[in-house]
Every structure is written in structure tokens, then in C-alpha cells.
N, C-alpha and C positions, 0 to 999 in steps of 0.2 A: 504494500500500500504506500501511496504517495507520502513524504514527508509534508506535515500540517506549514502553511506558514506561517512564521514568527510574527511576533506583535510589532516587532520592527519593521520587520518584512514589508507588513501589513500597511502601515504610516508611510513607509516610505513611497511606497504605490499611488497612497491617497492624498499624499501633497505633490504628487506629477501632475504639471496642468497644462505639459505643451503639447502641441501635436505638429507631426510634419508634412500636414495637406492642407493647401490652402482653402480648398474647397471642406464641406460640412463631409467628413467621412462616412458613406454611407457603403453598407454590402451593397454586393454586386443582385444578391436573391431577396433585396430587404421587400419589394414589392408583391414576389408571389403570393402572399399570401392578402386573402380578403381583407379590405376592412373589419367585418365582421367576425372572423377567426381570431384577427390582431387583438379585439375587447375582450374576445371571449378566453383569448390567454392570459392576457393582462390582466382583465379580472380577480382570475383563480391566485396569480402571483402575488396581487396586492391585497386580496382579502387573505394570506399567507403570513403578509407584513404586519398590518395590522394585530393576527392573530398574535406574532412572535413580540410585541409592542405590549398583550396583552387585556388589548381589547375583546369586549364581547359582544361577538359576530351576532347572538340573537336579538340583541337588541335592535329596537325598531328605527331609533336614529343612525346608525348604522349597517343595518344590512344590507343596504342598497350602495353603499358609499364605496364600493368595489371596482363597481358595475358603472357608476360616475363617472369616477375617474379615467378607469378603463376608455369610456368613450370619451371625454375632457384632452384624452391624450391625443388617440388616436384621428376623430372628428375636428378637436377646435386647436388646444395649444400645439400641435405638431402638423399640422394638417401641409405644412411647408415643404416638408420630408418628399413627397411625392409630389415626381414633375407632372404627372397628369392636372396637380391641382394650380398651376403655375398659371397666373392669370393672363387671360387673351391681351394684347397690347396695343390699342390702337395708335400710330403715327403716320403725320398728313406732310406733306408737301412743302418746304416753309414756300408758300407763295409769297408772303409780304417780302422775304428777302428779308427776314431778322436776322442780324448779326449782333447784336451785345448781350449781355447776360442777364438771364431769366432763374431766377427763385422761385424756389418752394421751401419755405421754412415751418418751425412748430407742426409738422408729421408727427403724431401720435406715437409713440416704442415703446411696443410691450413683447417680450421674449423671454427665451427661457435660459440661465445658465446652465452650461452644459456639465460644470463640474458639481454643482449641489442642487441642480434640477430648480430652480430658487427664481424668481422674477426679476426680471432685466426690463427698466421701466424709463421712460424718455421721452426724448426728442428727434427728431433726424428735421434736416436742412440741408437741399439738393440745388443744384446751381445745374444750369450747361448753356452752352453757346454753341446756338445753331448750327448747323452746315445746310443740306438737300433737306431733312425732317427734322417735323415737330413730334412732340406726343401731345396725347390727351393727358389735360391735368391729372383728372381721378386716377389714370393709373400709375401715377409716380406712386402715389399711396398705396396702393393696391401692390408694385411689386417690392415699396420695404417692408409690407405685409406678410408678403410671401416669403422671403427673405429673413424676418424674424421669428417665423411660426417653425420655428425648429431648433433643436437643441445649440445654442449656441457662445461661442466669443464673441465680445466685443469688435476685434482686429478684425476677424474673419467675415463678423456682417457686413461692417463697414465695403470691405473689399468687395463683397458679391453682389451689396448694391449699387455699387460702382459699374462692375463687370456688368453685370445685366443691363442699366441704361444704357452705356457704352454699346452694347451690340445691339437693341432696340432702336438707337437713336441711329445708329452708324456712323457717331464719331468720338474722338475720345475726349471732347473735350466736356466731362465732367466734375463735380467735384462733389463731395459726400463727407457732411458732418456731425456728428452724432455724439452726442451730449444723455447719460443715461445715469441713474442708479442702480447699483447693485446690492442687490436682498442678500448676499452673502456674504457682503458687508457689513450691512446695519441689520441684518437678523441673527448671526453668528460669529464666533471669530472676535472681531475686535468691536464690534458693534457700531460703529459710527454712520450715524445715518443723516450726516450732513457733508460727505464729500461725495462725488460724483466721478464719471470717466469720460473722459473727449478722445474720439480718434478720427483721425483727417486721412480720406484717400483722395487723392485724383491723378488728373492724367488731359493730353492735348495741350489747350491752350491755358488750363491753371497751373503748368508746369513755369509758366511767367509767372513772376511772383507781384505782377501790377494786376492781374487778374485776379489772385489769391484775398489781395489785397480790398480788392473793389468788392469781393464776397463780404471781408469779413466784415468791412463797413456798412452793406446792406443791413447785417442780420444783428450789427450794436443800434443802428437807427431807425428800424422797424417794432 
């Protein structure tokens, strides 16, 4: 039989928090299985948790709270996970021939840490400067939606909602800001629930830093 691992062992595993994919590491078979299969495992696992926590499953405020989650996971907070759910993107034409820079600030950010499963809660503010397309406002919203509805880092969202306007829009000149708290921060650990996290990606034409510069003056004077 396997040697048990040490309690150090243990800690040591559980304070590793890097990973070396930029994208959200997912299996190659994470899709075969149904939505429906996914709750109906999930469930069994989490009413398993709870049990080993010592709660008691016959209780009537509880015995459905399996079954919630299960679907909470599957359905709403993760629903990111899978490209089938990756929202339709409409972009038009720039007929006007717009060339200077266009915002989208105070986007809504709510996600999941991926190291304590814990709530990742904010802001995002998107910048880009036109080329041939525009997009439809709602779905800036709609793809750091999609983009957040899954287990993740700070660095990494940031990055893949860059990536995704960037190939939507067909040009690189984006820029992506995001300004969040983290629950496992201020719920665990050192508890402080008054500092926050900023990470900045871009690319194109915010690579000049007089365009960087024109963002960030937008979003102190709005």
C-alpha cells in the first residue's frame, strides 16, 4: 500500500498556487459528460462533505443543499468552463471610420478563486481603438462574463479577456483593467478586507504608453 502523505507533504501542496498554462487548465474529456451527470456527481460528493463536517443530512434545511450547489456549480458559477456556453459576439463595420478610444468601465466581476473556490468580486474596464470592427456594447459584458464564470486567477482572466476581444474585434489594440477583491483574503488567512488587486493587460496600440495614459485619465475622470 501507498505510503500516507505527511502533514508537511500535505501544506506544502496546499500553498502551491502557480500554474504553467496560461489559459484556464481544463481536460481534454472535461465535456463528455452531461450537465446532468456532472450535478448528479457533484451532489453525492458534496453531501459526502458536508457529512465529514458533521452535519445532519436529514434535516430539512439541509437536505437539498447538495443538490444546490451541485447545480450552482455546474449551471450558474462555472457555467464558463464550457465553450459551447461562450456567448454569440456581434461586430459591425466601423462605418463612421472611428479611430480614438472607446470605454467600457465599472463591468460588474464576480468569479471564483480557483485556489479556495472563494469569491472574486469587482470591477473590469475595457478600452480599444478601432480598426475595420466594432462590437456590440452588451457583449463586452457578456464575454468578461464568460471569462469569469470559471474557476479562476486574477493574471489569467485578465489575459483571456484581452485575448478574446482581441480576436473578436481583429485587432490588438486592447486594453483590460481589473480592479477586484478577494474572499480569501478578507474571509481567511490574514483577513483584510480592505485591500484589493489591479492587473493590467494589453496589447496594439496601448503598447504607446500616451495611449495607456489617455485610459487611465478616462477612468480617474468619469
Amino acid at each position: 500500500m501507498a505510503n500516507r502523505q505527511s502533514t508537511e507533504e500535505i501544506e506544502i501542496r496546499g500553498d502551491e498556487h502557480t500554474s504553467n498554462k496560461v489559459d484556464t487548465p481544463i481536460r481534454v474529456d472535461a465535456f463528455l459528460k452531461s450537465d446532468e451527470k456532472k450535478i448528479e456527481t457533484i451532489e453525492w460528493h458534496f453531501s459526502k462533505i458536508m457529512e465529514e463536517l458533521g452535519l445532519d443530512m436529514t434535516d430539512d434545511s439541509l437536505s437539498g443543499t447538495p443538490y444546490r450547489v451541485a447545480k450552482m456549480y455546474v449551471k450558474e458559477l462555472f457555467y464558463g468552463l464550457n465553450p459551447l456556453n461562450k456567448p454569440k459576439v456581434s461586430t459591425f463595420e466601423n462605418s463612421y471610420n472611428y479611430e480614438r478610444i472607446l470605454v467600457e468601465k465599472d463591468i460588474k466581476l464576480n468569479s471564483i478563486c480557483e485556489h479556495h473556490f472563494l469569491p472574486i468580486t469587482g470591477f473590469a474596464h475595457v478600452a480599444y481603438i478601432p480598426e475595420k470592427r466594432v462590437i456590440g456594447l452588451s457583449k463586452i459584458n457578456r464575454l468578461v462574463q464568460y471569462y469569469a464564470h470559471r474557476p479562476q486567477v486574477q493574471e489569467r482572466l485578465c489575459r483571456e479577456i484581452l485575448k478574446g476581444l482581441q480576436e473578436e474585434l481583429g485587432t490588438e489594440n486592447v486594453i483590460v483593467f481589473l480592479n477586484a477583491k478577494h474572499s480569501c483574503v478578507s474571509a481567511r488567512g490574514i483577513k483584510d478586507d480592505s485591500s484589493s488587486m489591479i492587473t493590467v493587460e494589453y496589447g496594439g496600440a496601448f503598447l504607446d504608453e500616451k495611449n495607456r495614459k489617455e485610459f487611465y485619465n478616462i477612468l480617474k475622470s468619469t
